[in-house]
C-alpha positions in Angstrom: 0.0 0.0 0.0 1.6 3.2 -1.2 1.9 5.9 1.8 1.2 9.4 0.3 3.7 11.9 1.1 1.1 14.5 2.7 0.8 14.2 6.4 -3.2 14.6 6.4 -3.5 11.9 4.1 -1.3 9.5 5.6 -3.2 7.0 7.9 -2.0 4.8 11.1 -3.4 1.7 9.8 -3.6 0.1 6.7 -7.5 -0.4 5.5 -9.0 -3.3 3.6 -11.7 -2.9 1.4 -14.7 -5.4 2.1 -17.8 -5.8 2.9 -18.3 -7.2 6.2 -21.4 -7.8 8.8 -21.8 -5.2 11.5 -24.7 -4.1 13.8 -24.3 -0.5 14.9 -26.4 1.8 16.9 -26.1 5.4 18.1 -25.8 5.5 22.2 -27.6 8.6 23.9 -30.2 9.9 26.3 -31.6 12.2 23.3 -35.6 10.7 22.7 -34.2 10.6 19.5 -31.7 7.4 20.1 -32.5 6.2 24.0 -33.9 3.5 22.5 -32.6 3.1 19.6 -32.2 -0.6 18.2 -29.1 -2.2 16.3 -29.2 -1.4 12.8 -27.4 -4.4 10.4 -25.3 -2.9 7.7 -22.1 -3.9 5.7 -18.5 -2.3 5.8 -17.1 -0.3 2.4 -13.8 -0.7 4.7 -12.3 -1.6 7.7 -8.8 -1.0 9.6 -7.5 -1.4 13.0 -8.4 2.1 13.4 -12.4 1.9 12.2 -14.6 1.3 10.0 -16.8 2.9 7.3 -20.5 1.6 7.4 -22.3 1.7 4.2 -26.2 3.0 5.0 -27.7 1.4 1.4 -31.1 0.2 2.5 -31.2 1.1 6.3 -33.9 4.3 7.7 -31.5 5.3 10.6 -32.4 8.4 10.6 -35.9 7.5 10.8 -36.0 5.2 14.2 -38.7 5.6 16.6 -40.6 8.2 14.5 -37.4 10.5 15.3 -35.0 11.9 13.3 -31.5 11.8 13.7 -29.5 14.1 12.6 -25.6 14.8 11.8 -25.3 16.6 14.5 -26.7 13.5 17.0 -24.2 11.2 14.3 -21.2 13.4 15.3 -21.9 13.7 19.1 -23.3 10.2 20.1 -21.0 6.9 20.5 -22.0 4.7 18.3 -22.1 0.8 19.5 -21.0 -1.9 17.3 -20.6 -5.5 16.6 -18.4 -6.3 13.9 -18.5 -9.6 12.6 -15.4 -10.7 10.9 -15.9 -13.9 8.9 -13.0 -15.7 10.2 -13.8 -15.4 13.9 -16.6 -17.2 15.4 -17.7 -14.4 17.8 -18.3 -10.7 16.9 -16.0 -8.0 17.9 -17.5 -5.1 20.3 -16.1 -2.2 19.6 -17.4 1.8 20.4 -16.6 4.5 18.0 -17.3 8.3 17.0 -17.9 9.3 13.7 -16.0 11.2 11.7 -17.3 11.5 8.2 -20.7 11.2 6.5 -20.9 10.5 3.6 -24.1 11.9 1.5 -25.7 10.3 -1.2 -24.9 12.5 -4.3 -28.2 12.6 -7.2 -26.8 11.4 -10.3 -23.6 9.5 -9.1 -23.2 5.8 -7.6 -24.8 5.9 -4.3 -22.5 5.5 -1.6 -24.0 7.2 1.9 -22.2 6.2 5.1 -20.4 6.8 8.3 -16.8 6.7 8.8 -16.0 5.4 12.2 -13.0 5.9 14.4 -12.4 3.4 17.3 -12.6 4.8 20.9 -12.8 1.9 22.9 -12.2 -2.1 21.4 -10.3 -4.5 23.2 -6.8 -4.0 22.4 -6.6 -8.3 21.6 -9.8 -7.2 19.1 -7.8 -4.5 17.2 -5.0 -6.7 17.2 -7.4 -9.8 15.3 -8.6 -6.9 12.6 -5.3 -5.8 12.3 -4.1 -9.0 11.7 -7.1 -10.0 9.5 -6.6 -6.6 6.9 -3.0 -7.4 6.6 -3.7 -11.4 5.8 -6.3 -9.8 2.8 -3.9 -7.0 1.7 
């Protein structure tokens, strides 16, 4: 994987693309998320630093009759399961989001979150870490 040579672009850990299971939802006391179910979705990638949660199908922003917004998608912790096909169990794993990704009329559509890690066992980051660089 080629490192670029500006500093913003350069990331800690190398990312995979592929789809893989996860079950996400936003945590919160706002009425909007307090009870807000898992949502299932699919990676568009995944490092030992995060992943980036493809939202083809899924209404979360439409939970509960409430809306959530990007300001609840930036401020809340999001709660996740990540289900990486060659473990048996899935991974927990918190994160913040740090990009959305709008769909755009007339291109490919591609909405999402991109999610940085703020708390996952350090053994779990270890097993995705290992697991990108096997598929690299």
């Amino acid at each position: 994987m080629a490192q670029s040579s500006d500093p913003a672009n350069q990331r800690k850990h190398a990312r995979l693309r592929e789809r893989i299971r996860v079950e996400f939802r936003l945590l919160g006391t706002s009425a909007a998320i307090k009870d807000m179910k898992f949502v299932e979705a699919r990676t568009r990638d995944i490092s030992a630093g995060g992943v980036f949660i493809e939202l083809l199908d899924q209404h979360l922003t439409h939970q509960n009759q409430s809306v959530v917004d990007d300001f609840l998608l930036f401020k809340s912790d999001i709660d996740m399961r990540i289900m990486v096909p060659t473990r048996q169990t899935p991974i927990p794993a918190t994160g913040k989001a740090v990009w959305i990704e709008k769909e755009t009329p007339g291109q490919e559509y591609r909405h999402g979150i991109a999610i940085s890690f703020t708390s996952i066992e350090p053994s779990d980051r270890d097993f995705i870490d290992q697991f990108v660089m096997s598929r690299i």
